[in-house]
N, C-alpha and C positions, 0 to 999 in steps of 0.2 A: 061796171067798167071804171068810172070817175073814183072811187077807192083803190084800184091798184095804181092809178097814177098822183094821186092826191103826194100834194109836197114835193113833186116829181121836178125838174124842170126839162127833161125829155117827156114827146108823148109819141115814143114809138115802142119803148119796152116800159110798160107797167109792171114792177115786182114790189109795191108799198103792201101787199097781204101774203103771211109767210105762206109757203110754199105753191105760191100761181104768179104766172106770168103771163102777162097780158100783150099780145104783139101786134104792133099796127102794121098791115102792108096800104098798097099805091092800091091794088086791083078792090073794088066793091065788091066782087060777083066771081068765083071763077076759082080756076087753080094754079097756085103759085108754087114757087121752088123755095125748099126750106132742108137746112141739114143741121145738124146741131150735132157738136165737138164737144168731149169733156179734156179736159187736158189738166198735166200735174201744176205748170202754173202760165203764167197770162204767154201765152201765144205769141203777143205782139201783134202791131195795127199792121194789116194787108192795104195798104193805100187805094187799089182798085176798087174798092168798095165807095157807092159815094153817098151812101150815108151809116153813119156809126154813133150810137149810142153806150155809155155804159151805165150800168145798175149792179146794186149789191141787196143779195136776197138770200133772206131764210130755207133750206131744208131739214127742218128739226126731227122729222120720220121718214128722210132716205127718200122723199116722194118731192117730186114739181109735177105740177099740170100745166099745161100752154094753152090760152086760152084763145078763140079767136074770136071777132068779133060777133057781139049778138049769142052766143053760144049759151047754150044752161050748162053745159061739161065738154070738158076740155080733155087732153091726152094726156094719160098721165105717164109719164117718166122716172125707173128707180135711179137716185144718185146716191153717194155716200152721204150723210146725212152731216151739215155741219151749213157754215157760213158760206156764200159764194159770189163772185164778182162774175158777171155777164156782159160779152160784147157784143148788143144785135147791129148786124150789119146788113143794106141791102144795098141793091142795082135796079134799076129800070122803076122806079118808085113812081115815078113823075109819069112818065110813060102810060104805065100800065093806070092810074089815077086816071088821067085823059080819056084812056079806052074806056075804062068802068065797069067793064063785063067780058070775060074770056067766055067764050065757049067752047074752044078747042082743051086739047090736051096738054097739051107747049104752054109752059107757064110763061109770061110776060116779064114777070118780076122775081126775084131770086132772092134769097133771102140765107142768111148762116147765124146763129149763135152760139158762142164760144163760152164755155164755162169754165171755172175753174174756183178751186178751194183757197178763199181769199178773206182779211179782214175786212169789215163793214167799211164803205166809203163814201159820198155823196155822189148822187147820179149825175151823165155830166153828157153832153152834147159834144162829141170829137169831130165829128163830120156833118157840114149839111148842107146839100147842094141843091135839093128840090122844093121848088113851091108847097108843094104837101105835105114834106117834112115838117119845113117852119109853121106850116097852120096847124099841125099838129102838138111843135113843141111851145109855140104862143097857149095853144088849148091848155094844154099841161100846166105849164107856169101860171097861170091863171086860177088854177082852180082851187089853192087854197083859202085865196081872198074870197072866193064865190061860196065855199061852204059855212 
């Protein structure tokens, strides 16, 4: 886990090993809402979103996996194969962090990531509204002084 964010200064989307992406949600335990967008170029920021990260990552063989936490393999995804900038954005982070475990079916927290075929850029923190977020992106920012 601490390799895909390594040099990172967000720690909600890990993409520092080509072709994986590492995503942090709020919930420990449970089932979350996730939909992922490829688009011809950058979207544009949805402001309702209240936390947004972006990363720029390798698919050198048309393949990403999404990894989650704790996981030996992740889901893999075909894309066209080239350079890409990603925007993860979620809702209910904090929230769903607090509860720590869904049991239900009804995700708590929601989640979207936006792809799209981009030059290489520095990962960058656009939005961050939740206690969890920032312990996550302090984690991140940290960890290259730690290796």
């Amino acid at each position: 886990m601490d390799t895909c964010f390594l040099g990172q200064m967000n720690g909600l989307c890990g993409a520092q090993m080509p072709a994986i992406m590492f995503l942090m949600t709020g919930l420990h335990t449970g089932i979350v809402g996730i939909t992922i967008h490829l688009f011809d170029a950058d979207p544009g920021i949805d402001e309702s979103w209240e936390e947004v990260v972006e990363v720029s990552f390798q698919a050198p063989k048309g393949v990403i996996t999404l990894m989650e936490w704790a996981a030996d393999q992740g889901a893999r995804m075909a894309v066209p194969a080239g350079s890409y900038r990603a925007r993860y954005q979620g809702r209910a982070m904090q929230t769903a962090n607090e509860l720590d475990t869904n049991d239900n079916d009804t995700p708590v927290d929601t989640y979207r990531l936006d792809l799209w075929l981009a030059p290489p850029a520095p990962d960058r923190v656009v939005k961050q509204t939740s206690t969890v977020a920032a312990y996550w992106h302090d984690w991140a920012s940290k960890l290259e002084a730690s290796e």
